[in-house]
N, C-alpha and C positions, 0 to 999 in steps of 0.2 A: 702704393699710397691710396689710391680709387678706392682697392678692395677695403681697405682700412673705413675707408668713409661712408664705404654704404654699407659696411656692416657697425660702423657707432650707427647711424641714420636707421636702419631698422630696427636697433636694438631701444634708442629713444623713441622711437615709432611705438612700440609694443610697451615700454613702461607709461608711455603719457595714455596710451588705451588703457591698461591698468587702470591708471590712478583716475581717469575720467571714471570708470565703473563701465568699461565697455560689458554690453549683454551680451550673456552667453544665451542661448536660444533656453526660455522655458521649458523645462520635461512636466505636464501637471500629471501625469500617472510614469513611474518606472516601474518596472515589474524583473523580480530574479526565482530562478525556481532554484530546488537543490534535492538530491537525492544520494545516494553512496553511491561512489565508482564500481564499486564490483558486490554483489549480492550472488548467494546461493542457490541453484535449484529450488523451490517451496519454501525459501527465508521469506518472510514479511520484512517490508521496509516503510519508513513513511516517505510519502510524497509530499515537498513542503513547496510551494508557491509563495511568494512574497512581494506585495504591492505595495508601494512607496507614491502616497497622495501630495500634492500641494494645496492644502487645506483651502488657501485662499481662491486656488480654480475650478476644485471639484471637490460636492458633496462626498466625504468620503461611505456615507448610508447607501449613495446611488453607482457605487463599484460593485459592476457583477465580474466575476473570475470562474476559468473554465478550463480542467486541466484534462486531457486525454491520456489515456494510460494506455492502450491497445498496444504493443502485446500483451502487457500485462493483465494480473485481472486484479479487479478492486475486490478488497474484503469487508467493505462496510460502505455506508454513505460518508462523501466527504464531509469535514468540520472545517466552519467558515467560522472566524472569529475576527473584528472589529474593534482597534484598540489605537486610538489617538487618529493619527493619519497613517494607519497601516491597515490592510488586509490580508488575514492571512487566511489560506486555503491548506488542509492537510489530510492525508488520505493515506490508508495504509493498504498497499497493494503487493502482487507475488508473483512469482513467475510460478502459474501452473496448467497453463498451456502448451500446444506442441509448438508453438509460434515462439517461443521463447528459449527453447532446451540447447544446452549447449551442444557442440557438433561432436567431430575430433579436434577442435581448436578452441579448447576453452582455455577461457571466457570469453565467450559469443560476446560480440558489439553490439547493441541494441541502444536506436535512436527513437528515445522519447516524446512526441511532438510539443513544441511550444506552448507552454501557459498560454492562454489572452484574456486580458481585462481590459474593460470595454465600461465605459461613463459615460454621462451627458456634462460639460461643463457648465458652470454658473452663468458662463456667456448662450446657453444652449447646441454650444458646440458636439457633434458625437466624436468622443475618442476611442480609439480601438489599438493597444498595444502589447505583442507581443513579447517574450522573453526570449532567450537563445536557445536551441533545442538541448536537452541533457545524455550527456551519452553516459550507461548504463554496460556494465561486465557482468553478464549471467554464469559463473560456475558450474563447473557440476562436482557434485559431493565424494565422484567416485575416484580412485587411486588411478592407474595408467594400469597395473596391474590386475585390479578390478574388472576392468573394461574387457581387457584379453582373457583374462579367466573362460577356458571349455564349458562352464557352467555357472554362469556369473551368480554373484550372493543378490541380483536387485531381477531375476529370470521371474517373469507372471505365473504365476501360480491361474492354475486352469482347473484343475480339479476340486471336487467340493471333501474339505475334511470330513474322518467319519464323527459320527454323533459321541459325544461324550457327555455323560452323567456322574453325578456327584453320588449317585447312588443308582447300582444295579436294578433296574425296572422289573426284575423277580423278588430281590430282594425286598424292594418297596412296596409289593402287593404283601408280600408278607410280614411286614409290619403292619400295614394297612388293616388286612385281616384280624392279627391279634388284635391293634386297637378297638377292632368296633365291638367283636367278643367282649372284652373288657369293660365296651358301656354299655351293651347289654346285657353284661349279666347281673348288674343290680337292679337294670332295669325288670327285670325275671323275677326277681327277688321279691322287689315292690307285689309285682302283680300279683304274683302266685297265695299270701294273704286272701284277698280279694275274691277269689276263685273259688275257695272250697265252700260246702254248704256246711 
């Protein structure tokens, strides 16, 4: 019968918190990033960051965001776009370093380091808040097969190809030759007029 009573007793507890409008702690910046689980060898993916302001505690003009990609590498500057009480960060990056390649156990785990956006609040507060780290599955493109192959189809090429032409470099003097015959001999022609007494 006790147990009966203090659990009505905390259960009225927590709805008259409720209905008073008990505060839940202010977040004035949340921050989420998002990226694919699993990406290819040299696939491009975008990197998307996303900042959730409380308009009324922080200019959202004065949110800088800042996303680290290493291992990865970035393929262009990132684009920061500003739209109500959001910021958004997006950046299109690749695994094409050795820091990134998968082993024998693909897809290699690879952890992303945390977004942070960082404000001054209206009160002149500095906020600085992080997002959760993104974990990332790097592939690789080749079969199990592949891999074993005696002379794999993905082996460096170390030697320089020979030289190829669309046209035999003898045969091209010789066409050469006749063309210029060909413009001077009216040039000859002209001249030779000219010439006699």
């Amino acid at each position: 019968m006790r147990a009966i009573l203090v659990m009505l007793a905390v259960t009225l507890t927590a709805l008259v918190a409720t209905a008073l409008g008990a505060a839940q702690p202010v977040q004035p910046l949340r921050v989420s990033g998002s990226a694919p689980r699993t990406v290819a060898f040299g696939d491009s993916f975008a990197l998307v960051a996303r900042v959730h302001i409380d308009g009324d505690l922080v200019d959202p003009s004065d949110v800088q965001v800042e996303a680290q990609v290493t291992p990865f590498s970035a393929l262009g500057a990132p684009e920061l776009r500003r739209s109500g009480n959001e910021v958004v960060l997006k950046e299109r990056v690749a695994c094409l370093e050795a820091g990134c390649v998968p082993g024998k156990r693909s897809p290699r785990q690879l952890t992303l380091p945390s977004v942070r956006a960082t404000a001054v609040a209206k009160d002149g507060t500095k906020l600085s808040v992080r997002s959760a780290p993104l974990e990332i599955g790097v592939a690789t493109r080749l079969t199990a097969q592949e891999i074993r192959a005696r002379s794999p189809l993905y082996a460096r090429q170390t030697g320089l190809p020979a030289p190829a032409f669309r046209l035999a470099p003898g045969l091209l003097i010789v066409l050469l030759l006749v063309c210029a015959v060909a413009l001077l001999a009216p040039a000859a022609l002209l001249v030779r007029p000219v010439l006699r007494p």
